[in-house]
Every structure is written in C-alpha cells, then in structure tokens.
C-alpha positions as CSV (number, residue, x, y, z in Angstrom):
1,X,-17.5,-9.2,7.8
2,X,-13.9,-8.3,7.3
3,X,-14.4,-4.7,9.2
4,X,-16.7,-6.5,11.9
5,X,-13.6,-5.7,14.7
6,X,-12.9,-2.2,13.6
7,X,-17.1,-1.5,13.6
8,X,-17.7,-3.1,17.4
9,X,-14.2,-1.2,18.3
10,X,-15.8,2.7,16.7
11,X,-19.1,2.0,18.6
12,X,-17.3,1.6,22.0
13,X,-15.3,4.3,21.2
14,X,-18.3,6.4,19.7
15,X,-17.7,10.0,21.2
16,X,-13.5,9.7,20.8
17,X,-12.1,12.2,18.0
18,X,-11.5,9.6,14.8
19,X,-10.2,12.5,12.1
20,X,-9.7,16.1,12.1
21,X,-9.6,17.6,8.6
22,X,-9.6,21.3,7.6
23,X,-10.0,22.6,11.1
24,X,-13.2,20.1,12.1
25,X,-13.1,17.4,13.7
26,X,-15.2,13.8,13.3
27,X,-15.7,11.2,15.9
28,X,-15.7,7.4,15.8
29,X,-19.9,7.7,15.9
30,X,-19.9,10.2,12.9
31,X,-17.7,7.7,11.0
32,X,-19.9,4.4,11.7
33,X,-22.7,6.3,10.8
34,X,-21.5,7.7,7.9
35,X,-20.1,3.9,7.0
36,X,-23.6,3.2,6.6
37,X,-24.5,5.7,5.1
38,X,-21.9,4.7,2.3
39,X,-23.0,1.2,2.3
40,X,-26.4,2.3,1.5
41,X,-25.6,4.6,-0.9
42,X,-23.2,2.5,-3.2
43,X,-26.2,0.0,-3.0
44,X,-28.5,2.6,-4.7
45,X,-26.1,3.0,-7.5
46,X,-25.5,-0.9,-7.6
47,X,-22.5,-1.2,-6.5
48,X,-22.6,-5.6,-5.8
49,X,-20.1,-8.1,-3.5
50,X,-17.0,-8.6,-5.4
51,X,-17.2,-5.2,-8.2
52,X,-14.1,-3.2,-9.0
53,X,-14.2,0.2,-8.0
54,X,-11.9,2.7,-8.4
55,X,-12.3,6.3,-6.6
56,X,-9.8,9.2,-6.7
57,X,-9.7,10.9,-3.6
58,X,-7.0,12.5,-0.9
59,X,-8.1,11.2,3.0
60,X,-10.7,13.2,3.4
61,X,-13.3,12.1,5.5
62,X,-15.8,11.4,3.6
63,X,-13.3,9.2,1.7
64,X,-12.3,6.9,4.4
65,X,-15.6,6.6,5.5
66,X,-16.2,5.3,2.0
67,X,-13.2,3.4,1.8
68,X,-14.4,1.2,4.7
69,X,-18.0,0.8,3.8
70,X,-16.5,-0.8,-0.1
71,X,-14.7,-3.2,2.3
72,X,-17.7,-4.4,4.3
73,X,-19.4,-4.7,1.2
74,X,-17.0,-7.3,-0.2
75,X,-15.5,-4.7,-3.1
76,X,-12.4,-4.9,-4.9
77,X,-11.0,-0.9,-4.4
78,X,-8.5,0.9,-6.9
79,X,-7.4,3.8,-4.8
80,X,-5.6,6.4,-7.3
81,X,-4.4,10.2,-6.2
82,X,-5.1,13.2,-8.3
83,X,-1.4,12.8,-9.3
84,X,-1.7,10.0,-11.1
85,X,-1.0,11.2,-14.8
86,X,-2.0,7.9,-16.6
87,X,-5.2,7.3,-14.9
88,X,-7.2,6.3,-17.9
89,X,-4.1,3.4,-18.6
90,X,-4.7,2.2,-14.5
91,X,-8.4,2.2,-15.1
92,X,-8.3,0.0,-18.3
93,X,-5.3,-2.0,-16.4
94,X,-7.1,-2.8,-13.2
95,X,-10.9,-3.5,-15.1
96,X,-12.7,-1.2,-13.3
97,X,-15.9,-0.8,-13.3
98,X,-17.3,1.9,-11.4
99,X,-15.5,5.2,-10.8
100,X,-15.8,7.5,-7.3
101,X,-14.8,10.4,-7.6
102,X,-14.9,12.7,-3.8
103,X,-13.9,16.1,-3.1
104,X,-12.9,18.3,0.1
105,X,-16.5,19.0,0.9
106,X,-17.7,15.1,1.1
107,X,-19.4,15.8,-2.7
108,X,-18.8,12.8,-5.0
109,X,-19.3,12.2,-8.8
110,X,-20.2,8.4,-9.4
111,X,-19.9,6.8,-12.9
112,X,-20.0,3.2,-14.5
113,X,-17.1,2.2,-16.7
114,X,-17.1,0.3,-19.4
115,X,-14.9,-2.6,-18.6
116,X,-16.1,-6.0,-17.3
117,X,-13.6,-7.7,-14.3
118,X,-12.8,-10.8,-15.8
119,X,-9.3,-11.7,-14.3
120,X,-8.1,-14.9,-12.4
121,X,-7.1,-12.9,-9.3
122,X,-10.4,-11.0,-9.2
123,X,-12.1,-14.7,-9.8
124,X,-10.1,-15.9,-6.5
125,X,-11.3,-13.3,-4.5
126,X,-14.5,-13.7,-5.1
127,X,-14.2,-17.5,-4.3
128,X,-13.2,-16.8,-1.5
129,X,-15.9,-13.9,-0.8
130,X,-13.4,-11.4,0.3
131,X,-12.5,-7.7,-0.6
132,X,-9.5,-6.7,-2.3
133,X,-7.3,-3.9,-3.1
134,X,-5.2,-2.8,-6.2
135,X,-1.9,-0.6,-5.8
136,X,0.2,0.1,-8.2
137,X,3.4,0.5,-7.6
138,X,5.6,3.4,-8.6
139,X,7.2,2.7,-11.5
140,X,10.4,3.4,-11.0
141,X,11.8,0.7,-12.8
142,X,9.4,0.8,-15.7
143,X,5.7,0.7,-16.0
144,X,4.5,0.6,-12.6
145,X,2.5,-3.0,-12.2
146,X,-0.9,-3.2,-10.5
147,X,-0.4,-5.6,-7.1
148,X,-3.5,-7.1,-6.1
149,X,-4.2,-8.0,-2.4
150,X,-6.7,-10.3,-0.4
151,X,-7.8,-7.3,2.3
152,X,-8.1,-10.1,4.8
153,X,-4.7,-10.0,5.3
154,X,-3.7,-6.9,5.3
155,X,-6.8,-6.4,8.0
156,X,-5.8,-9.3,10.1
157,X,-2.6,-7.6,11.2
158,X,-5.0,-4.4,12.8
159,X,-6.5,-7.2,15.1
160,X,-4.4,-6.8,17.7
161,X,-4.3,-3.6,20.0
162,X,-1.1,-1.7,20.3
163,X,0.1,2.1,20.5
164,X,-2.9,4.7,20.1
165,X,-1.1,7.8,18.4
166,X,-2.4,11.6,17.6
167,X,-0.9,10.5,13.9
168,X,-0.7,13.6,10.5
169,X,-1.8,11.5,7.6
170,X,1.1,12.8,5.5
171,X,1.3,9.7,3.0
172,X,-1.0,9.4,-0.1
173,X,-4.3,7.5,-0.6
174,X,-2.6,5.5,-3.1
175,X,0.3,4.1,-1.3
176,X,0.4,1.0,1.1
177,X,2.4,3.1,3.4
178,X,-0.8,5.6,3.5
179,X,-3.4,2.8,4.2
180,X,-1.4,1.1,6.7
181,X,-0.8,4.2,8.7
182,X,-5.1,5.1,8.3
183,X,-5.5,1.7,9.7
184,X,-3.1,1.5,12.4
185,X,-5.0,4.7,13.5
186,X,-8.5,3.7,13.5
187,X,-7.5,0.2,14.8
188,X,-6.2,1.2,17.8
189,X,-8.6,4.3,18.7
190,X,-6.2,7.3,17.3
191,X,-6.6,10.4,16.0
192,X,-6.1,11.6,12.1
193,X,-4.6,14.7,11.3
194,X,-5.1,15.0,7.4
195,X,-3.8,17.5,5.7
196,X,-4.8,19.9,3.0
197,X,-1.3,20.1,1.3
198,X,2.2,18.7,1.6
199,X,3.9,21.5,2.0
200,X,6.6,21.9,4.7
201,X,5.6,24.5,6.3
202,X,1.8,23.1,6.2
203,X,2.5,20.1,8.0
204,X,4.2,21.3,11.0
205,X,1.5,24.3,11.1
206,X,-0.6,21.1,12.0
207,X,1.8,19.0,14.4
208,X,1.5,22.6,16.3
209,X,-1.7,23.6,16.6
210,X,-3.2,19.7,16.8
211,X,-0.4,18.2,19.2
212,X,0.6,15.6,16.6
213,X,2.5,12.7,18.3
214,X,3.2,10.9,15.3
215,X,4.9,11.4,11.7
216,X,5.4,9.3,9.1
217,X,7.1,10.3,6.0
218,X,10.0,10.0,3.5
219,X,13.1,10.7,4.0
220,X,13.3,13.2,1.0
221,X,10.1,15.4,3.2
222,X,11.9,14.8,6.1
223,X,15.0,16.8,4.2
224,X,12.6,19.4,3.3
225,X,11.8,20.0,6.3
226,X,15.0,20.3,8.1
227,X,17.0,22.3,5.2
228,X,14.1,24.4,4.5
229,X,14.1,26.0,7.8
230,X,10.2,24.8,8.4
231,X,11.5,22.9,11.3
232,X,13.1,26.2,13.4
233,X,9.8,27.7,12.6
234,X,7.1,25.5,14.6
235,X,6.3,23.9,18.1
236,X,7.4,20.2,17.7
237,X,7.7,19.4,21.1
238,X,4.5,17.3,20.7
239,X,5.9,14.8,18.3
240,X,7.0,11.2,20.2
241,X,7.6,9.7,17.1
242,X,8.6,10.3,13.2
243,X,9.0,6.9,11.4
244,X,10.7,7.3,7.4
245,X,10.3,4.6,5.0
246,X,9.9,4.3,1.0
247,X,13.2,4.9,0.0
248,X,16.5,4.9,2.2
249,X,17.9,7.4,4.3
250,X,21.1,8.8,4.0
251,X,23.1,9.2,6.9
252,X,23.9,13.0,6.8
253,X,20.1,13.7,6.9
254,X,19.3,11.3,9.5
255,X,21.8,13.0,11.7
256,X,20.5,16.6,11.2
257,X,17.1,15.2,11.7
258,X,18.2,13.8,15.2
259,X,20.0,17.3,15.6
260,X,16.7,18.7,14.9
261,X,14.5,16.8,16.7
262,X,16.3,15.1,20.4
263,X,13.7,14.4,21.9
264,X,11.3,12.3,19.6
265,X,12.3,9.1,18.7
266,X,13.3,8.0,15.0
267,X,11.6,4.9,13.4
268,X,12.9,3.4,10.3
269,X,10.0,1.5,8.6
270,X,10.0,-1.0,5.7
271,X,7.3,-1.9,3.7
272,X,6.5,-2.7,-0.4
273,X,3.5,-2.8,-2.5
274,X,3.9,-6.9,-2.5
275,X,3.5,-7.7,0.5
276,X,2.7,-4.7,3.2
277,X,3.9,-3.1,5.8
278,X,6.5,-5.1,8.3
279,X,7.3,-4.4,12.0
280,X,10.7,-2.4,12.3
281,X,13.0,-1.8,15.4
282,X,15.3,0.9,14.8
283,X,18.7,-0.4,16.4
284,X,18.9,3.3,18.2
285,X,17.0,7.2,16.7
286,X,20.6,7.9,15.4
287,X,21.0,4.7,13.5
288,X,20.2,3.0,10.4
289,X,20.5,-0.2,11.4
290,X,16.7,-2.0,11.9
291,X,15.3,-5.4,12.6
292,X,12.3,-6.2,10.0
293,X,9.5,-9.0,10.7
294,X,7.2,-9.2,13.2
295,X,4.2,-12.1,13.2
296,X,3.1,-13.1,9.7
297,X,6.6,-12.2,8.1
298,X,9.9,-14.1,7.5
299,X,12.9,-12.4,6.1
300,X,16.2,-14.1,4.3
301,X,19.4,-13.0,2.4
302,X,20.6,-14.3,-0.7
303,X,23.4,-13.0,-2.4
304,X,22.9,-9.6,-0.5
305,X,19.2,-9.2,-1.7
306,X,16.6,-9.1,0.9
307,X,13.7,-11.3,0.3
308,X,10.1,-11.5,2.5
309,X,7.8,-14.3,2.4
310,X,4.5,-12.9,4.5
311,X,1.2,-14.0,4.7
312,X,-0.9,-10.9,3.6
313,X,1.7,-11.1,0.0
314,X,-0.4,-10.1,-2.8
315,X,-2.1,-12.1,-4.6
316,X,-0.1,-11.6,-7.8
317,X,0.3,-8.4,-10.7
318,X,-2.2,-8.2,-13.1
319,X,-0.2,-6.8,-15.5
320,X,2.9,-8.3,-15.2
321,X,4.4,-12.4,-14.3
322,X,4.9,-13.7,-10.5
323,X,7.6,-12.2,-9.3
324,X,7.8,-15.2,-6.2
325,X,10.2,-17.6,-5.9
326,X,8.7,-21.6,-6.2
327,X,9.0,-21.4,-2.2
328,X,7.5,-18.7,-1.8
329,X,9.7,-15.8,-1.1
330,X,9.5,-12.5,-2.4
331,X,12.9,-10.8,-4.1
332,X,13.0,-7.4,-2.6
333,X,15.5,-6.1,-4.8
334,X,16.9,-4.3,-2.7
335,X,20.6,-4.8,-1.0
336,X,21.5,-5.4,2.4
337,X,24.2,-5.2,4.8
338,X,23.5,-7.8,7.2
339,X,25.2,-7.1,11.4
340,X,23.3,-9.9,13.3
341,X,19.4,-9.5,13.8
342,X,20.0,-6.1,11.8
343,X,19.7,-5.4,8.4
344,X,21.0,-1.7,7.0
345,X,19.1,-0.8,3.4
346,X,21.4,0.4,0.8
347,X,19.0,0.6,-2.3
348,X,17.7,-1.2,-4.9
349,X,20.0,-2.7,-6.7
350,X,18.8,-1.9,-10.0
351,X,20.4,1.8,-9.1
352,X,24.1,0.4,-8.3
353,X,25.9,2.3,-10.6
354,X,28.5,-0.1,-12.2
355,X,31.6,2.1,-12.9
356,X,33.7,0.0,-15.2
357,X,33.6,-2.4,-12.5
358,X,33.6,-0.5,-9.5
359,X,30.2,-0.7,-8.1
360,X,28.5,3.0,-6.7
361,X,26.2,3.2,-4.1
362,X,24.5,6.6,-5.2
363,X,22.8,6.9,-1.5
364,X,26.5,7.0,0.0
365,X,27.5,9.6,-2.3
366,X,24.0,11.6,-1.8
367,X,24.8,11.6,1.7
368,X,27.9,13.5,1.2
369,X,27.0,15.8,-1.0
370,X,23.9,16.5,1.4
371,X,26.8,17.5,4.1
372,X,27.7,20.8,2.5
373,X,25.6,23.3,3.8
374,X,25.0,24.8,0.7
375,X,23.0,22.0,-0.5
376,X,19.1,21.8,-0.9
377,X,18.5,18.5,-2.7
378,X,20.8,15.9,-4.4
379,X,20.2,12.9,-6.8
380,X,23.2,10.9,-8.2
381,X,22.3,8.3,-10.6
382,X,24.2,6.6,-13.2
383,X,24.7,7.8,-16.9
384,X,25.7,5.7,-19.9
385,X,29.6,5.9,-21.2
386,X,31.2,3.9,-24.0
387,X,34.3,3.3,-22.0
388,X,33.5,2.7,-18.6
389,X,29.9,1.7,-19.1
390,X,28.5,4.2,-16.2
391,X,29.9,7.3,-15.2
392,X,28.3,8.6,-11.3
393,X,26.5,12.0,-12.3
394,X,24.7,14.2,-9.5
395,X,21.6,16.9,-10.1
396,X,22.4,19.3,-7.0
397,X,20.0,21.9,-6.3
398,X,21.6,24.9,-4.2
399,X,20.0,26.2,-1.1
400,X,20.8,30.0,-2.8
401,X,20.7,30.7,-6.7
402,X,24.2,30.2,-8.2
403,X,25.3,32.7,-10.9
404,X,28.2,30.4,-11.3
405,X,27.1,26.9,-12.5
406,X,30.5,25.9,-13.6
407,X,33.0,26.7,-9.9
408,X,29.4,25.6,-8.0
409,X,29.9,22.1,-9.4
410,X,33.7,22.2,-8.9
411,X,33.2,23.1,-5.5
412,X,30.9,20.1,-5.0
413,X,33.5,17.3,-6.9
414,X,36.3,18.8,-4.6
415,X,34.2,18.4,-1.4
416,X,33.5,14.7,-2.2
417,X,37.3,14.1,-3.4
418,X,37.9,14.6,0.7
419,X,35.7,12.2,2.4
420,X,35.1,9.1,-0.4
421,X,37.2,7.0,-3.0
422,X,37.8,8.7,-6.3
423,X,35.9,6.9,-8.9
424,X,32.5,7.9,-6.3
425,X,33.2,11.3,-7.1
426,X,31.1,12.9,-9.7
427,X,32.1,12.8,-13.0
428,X,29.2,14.9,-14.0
429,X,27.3,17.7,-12.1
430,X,24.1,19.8,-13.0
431,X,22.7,22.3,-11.0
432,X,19.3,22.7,-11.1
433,X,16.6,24.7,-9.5
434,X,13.5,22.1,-9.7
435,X,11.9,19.7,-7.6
436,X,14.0,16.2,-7.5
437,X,11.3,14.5,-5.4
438,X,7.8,12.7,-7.2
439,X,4.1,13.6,-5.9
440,X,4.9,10.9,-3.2
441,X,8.0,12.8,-2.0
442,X,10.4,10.2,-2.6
443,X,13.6,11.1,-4.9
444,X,13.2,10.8,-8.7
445,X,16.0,9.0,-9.7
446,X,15.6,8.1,-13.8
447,X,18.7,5.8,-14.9
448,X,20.1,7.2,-18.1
C-alpha cells in the first residue's frame, strides 16, 4: 500500500500530538483510527480502487484523515479550496465522480457525479494500481491546467526521515506547496498547527500560544505580516524556521523580514505543480541566492530558463498538451541568474515587461517601491502602448489613506528615479486601497 510506511510510523508514534486544530489537539492513534474509519466509510458509499474523487475541504482533521484513507484505497483525489470560483468547470475538467464535501466539525456531504473517468492518464494509473492526485495550477497565464500526478512519487520522497518540526499549516489544501508541507509533517512525526483563517494577526496568535517552530508561506504574507505591524504584536521567539516560496521575493522585504525576525533562519523553497517540491539551500537567511535539487531532481539552464527533470513529474495535463521537452525536461518558465551551484529566481518570464526593447524586471522595481515606508503593497506589471509596445505601470496601495492620489504617485516615480534606470520607472501609477494578493496570498499580477 502506498501509505504502508506512514501507517507502521503513526502506530509507533500512537500517543505523539499529530494535529492541533481549533484549540484541540489529535494524536497519531486518533488519526490511524480515524484512517480506518474513512476507509470503511468511503466503501459504504462505493467508493472503488482507481475512482475520481474530488472533496472541498480546508486541513481540517477530519480532512487529512480522509485524504490519507483515499490514498490507501488506490483513489484518484481532486483536492479544491472553498475559493475556487469555477468549481463546477474543475469538476467537469478532471471527470470526477464523486464529490466530498467536509466541514470544521468533521461533518461531510457525499454525492455521485455524473461524469464517467475515461482519460489516458487515469487509464495509466490504474495499470499501474496506484493513487493519483489532480492540482490545478493557478492560472496565471490563462486557464489554469489540471496536472495529474502518480502519488507514488510524490510519497516516495516522505520515506526517508529528516527534521521533525512544530509546523502552522498556513498553505491551502489545493496547492502542492500545502500537501508537501502536511506530509513532510506526518512523515517525520511533527506536529500540525492548522489554522482557522489567514489572517495576519491569526497566524502569529498561533505561532504564540502553540510554540510553532516552523512557517511556510509567501512572500506577499510574509509582507503582511511585517508592514502590517502583526509581527511587533506577538511572541515569535519560538519560530526556527520560515521557508517562502510560490512566487519570488523581493529584496527589500526579505531584508525587513531578517530585520524582523534575527534569530530564525530564512528558507527559500522552490517547487511547481509539474513536478513537486525540490530540496533548497538558502546561500545565507539574508540572501536570495539558493541551490535547488536534492535526490530524484536534476536541474539545467537554457537560455536563462530554468528547467527540472524529476521523477515524481506529473504524469501530463488533462486539459492542455505536454509541456516536456523529448528528453525529458521540464521548461520552468521562469528566469535565472546563474553564480555557481546557485541559482537567484527573477520571475517568470512571461511577466518581463518589454519596454520598446528594454527588458523590466517588475520584481526589481516592486522591491523599490516596497522601500518607502509609506508603502503597504505594490504590483508593477506591464500595460500595452502603441509606441513602445509596454509601458511599466505600478498599483501601490498606501499604508495611510491618501487624499492626494495625483502628488502620492509623483512622490513614488521620484523615489524610484533615485535608485534605478529611467525607463524602470513608472510610467503609470494607481493607488488603490484593495487587496493585490489571490486566495493563495501570492500577488495578482494580470498582464494588460
């Protein structure tokens, strides 16, 4: 069975704390037994080896516990968050054919759908007899495209043991990053904090009164956090680590982060729907230089576009064409700077902003703007113009409200004419008072 290491490892470990959620907390013995209890149930409502089903659930304990019983039982899962806003389009997308749905308080609403799983990559897993998993990705490029994974793989990497962390499950159900971090947990006889909201001020309420060693989140939460003033407001000291990944950090934060927080080491992670979640080794807490791999990962450059070719890849998109090279490989999209074993990540390169020739880097310029400390949140992204193709634009959102829109935004183009080269500057700014981040807390940055 492809859970067979993480069961024999929960019964050894049967009276250590596996989860706390909304104050309680659930042992490694509660979650076997509720694992079977799962198993037994989803047989009942005839659930079989090799079915698609979807549930829509936050990590609530109940949830994993359900989560890991589908797995043993050979299933093919479809995670989704109650963010998703075109669930019925995933559903039809990914064929599924029974839908979980579980609350806070361990209920659950089961229901059969009325699609029948028919495609080649469901047809290989079940060859092969293994569970799967479907994530779609986030779309910011376009529609987002449903991944498919052999679980196998993604499972073989918990084999081995390594750190055991007191870790907040900060990420979503729905995102590799979250399901990596829920198995690194379990797998290595941790403890998950989950959390009830995503709030700032939430979150380190938690890392506080649970003495939460680890962190992992975005950048843009990691922002919030600092520039929010939710960080002066809590006990942090237990934190060892905070690791960021999903979208790139810009320098300015990372150094008020390490400002912030000088005791507790600073991991940059790096990880994509395709193919999972690699090993990272942060060149030092105040850098963003990292080394990527790790066993069952290779990494190469071509023309400045990092590309991975790793054994627990998915399986292909079921809605869109193979996106691998004929050898293999991966294309990342996303550019690199290369300094030895270390790679630095400067965004994907679909968000180079091509100024009449002169190519933006809108993370660089975010990172400026993010100096000046009367800045919340900043997004620069690329608009069209019939002369120079692109123009840089920014959508600033002030710490304070601004009565004066129109010197705010002159204040902010002056402040960037100082520290980069002219055509990075600006041409357009709006100052706005809403969120710039998605549901997963990473920046929303739509190309115009």
């Amino acid at each position: 069975m492809a859970i067979d290491f993480l069961r024999q490892s929960f019964a050894q470990e049967k009276d250590r704390e596996a989860i706390i959620s909304m104050d309680r907390s659930y042992s490694y013995g509660w979650l076997n037994e509720r694992i079977d209890f799962w198993l037994g149930e989803s047989a009942r409502q005839g659930i079989k080896n090799g079915q698609v089903v979807s549930f829509e659930s936050d990590f609530y304990p109940e949830a994993i516990a359900l989560f890991l019983a589908l797995i043993e039982r050979g299933c093919i899962l479809v995670p989704l968050s109650e963010h998703v806003k075109t669930k019925s389009e995933f559903l039809a997308i990914a064929e599924c054919e029974f839908l979980i749905r579980m609350s806070a308080d361990g209920s659950s609403e089961l229901r059969r759908l009325p699609w029948s799983s028919k495609a080649e990559l469901y047809q290989e897993l079940r060859a092969l007899g293994h569970p799967g998993l479907v994530i779609f990705t986030s779309g910011s490029s376009g529609f987002p495209k449903a991944v498919v994974h052999d679980l196998t793989g993604i499972l073989d990497k918990f084999k081995v043991r390594r750190n055991t962390w007191k870790t907040l499950l900060f990420l979503l159900f729905d995102h590799i990053g979250g399901i990596n971090t829920m198995l690194y947990t379990l797998s290595n006889g941790g403890c998950l904090v989950t959390v009830s909201d995503r709030s700032p001020d939430h979150a380190l309420s938690l890392v506080e009164r649970y003495s939460v060693e680890m962190l992992p989140a975005s950048p843009t939460f990691l922002n919030l956090l600092i520039l929010g003033g939710a960080i002066d407001k809590y006990n942090t000291k237990s934190l060892r680590l905070v690791t960021y990944g999903t979208e790139p950090m810009p320098e300015s934060t990372l150094k008020k982060l390490r400002e912030a927080l000088p005791n507790t080491r600073l991991l940059q992670t790096y990880g994509l729907s395709e193919v999972g979640i690699l090993r990272s080794k942060s060149k030092s807490s105040d850098s963003l230089w990292v080394k990527v791999g790790g066993e069952g990962f290779e990494t190469r450059i071509v023309d400045g576009i990092l590309q991975i070719k790793a054994k627990s890849a998915m399986l292909g998109y079921l809605n869109a064409p193979s996106p691998f090279t004929e050898d293999g490989w991966f294309i990342t999209g996303d550019r690199v700077e290369v300094d030895g074993e270390y790679i630095r990540i400067m965004g994907r390169d679909s968000e180079t902003i091509n100024m009449g020739g002169l190519k933006v880097n809108p993370i660089e310029v975010e990172s400026v703007i993010m100096e000046m400390p009367e800045v919340l949140d900043v997004t620069v992204y690329g608009e069209k113009h019939y002369i120079f193709n692109r123009i840089v634009c920014a959508r600033v959102t002030p710490k304070d409200p601004v009565t004066d829109t129109k010197a705010f935004g002159k204040k902010v183009k002056a402040f960037c004419q100082e520290k980069i080269d002219s055509y990075k500057v600006p041409v357009k700014i709006v100052i706005t008072a809403e969120r710039q981040h998605t549901a997963r807390f990473k920046k929303n940055r739509g190309l115009t």
